[in-house]
C-alpha positions in Angstrom: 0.0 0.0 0.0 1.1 3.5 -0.7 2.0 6.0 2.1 1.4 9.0 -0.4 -1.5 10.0 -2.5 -0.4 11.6 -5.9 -2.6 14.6 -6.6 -3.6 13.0 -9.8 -5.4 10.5 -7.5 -7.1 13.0 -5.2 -8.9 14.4 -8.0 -6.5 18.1 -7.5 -5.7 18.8 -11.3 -2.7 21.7 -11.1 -2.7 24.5 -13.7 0.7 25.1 -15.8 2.9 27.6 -14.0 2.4 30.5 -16.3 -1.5 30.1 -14.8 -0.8 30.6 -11.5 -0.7 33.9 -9.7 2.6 33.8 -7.8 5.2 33.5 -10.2 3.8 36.9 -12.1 3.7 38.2 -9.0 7.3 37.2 -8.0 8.4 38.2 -11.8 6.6 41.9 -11.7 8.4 43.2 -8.6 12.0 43.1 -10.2 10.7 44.1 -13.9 8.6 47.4 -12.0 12.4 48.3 -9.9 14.0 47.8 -13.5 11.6 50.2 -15.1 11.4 52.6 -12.2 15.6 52.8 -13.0 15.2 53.2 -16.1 12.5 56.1 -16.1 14.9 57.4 -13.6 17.7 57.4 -15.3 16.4 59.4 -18.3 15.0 61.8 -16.0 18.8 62.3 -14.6 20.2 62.2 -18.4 18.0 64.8 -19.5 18.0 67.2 -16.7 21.7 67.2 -15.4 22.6 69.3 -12.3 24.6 72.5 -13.8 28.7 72.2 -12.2 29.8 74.6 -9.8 30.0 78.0 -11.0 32.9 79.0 -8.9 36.5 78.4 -8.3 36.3 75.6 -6.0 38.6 72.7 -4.8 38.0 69.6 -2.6 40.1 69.0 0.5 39.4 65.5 1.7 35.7 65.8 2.0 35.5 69.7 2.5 34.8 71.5 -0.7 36.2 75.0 -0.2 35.6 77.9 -1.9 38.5 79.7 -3.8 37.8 83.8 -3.0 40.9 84.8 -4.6 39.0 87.0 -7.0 37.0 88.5 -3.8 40.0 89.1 -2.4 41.9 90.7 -4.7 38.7 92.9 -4.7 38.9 93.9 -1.3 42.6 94.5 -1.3 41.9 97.3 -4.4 39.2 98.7 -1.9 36.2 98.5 -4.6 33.3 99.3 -3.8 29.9 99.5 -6.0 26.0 100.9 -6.3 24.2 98.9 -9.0 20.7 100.2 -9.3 18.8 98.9 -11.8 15.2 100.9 -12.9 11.8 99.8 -13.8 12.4 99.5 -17.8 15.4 97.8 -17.3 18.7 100.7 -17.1 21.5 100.2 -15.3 23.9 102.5 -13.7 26.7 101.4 -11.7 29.0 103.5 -9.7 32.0 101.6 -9.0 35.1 103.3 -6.4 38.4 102.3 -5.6 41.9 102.2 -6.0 41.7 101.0 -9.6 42.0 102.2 -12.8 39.5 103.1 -15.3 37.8 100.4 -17.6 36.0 101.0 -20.9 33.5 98.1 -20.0 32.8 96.1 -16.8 30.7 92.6 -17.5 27.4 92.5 -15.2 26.1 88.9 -14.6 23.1 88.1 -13.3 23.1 84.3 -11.8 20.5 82.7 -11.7 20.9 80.1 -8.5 18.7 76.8 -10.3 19.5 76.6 -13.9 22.0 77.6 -16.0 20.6 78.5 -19.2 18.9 81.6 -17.3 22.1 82.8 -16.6 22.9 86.4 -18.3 25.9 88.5 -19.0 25.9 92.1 -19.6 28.3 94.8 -20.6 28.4 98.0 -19.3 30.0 101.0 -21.0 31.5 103.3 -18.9 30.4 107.6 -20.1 32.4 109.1 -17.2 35.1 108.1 -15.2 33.9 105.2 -13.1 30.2 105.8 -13.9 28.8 102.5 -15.9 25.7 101.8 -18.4 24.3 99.1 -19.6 20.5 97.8 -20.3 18.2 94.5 -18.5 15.7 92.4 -19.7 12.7 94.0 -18.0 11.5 90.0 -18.0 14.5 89.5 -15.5 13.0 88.8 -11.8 13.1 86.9 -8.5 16.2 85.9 -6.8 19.4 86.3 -8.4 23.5 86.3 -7.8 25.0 89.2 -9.2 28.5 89.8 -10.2 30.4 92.7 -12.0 34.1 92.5 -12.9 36.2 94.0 -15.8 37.6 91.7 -18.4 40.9 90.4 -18.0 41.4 91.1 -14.8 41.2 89.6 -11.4 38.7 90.9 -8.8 34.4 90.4 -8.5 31.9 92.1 -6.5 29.4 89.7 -5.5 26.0 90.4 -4.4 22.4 88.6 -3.8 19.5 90.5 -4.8 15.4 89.8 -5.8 14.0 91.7 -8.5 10.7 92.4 -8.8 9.1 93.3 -12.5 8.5 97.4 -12.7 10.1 97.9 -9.4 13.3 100.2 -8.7 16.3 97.7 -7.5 19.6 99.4 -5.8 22.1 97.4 -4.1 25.5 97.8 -3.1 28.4 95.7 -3.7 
């Protein structure tokens, strides 16, 4: 006599594998992470995170921050007033021990994203008086710097513009 009963005697008829609920549950789990990755992945290809904008250079762990440029600024003892009007003129009054430029380069920073980043020259029309013209589209939160080309100091600033509104900063 048998000790076993075969399913096949019991009446029990089992359905292929490929019927069954489990296995396409076990099989769906990994394929949904594998998609999820993927989707992700183009996501990260498509929008990459802008590099540092600045002079930086990693110490161990630390990233540090290279101000030699700010430096060099204070050492000349330059000093600015940028104020920018409602339809977009500029006027910039720069002081310090530093010799007179034909153009300074204005750049408006824009903290997210990259490709709303603008530069502007600024012609000088007296001595260390400086004009230039803004989008009047240009608002909210900003990094602005002004240097001369080919040389080696910045003013920095952070300001928020506000469309039709008056903005004067110092830097």
């Amino acid at each position: 006599m048998r000790d076993s009963i075969s399913h096949e005697d019991a009446g029990i008829i089992e359905a292929a594998w490929y019927r069954q609920f489990w296995p396409w549950f076990l099989i769906a789990l990994p394929t949904v992470a594998v998609i999820a990755c993927l989707i992700s992945l183009a996501i990260a290809m498509r929008h990459s995170d802008s590099a540092l904008r600045d002079d930086y250079s990693k110490q161990g762990l630390v990233i540090e921050a290279a101000n030699a440029a700010d430096t060099e600024a204070q050492r000349l003892q330059l000093h600015a007033v940028l104020s920018i009007a409602a339809d977009g003129r500029i006027d910039v009054d720069l002081s310090g021990r530093l010799k007179p430029a034909s153009i300074l380069l204005l750049e408006f920073i824009h903290p997210l994203d990259k490709q709303h980043d603008l530069q502007i020259a600024l012609s000088a029309d007296s001595t260390s008086h400086y004009r230039g013209t803004v989008p009047t589209a240009l608002s909210g939160r900003w990094s602005i710097e002004l240097k001369q080309p080919g040389q080696t100091w910045r003013l920095r600033a952070i300001a928020e513009r506000r469309p039709q509104r008056e903005l004067k900063i110092s830097l």
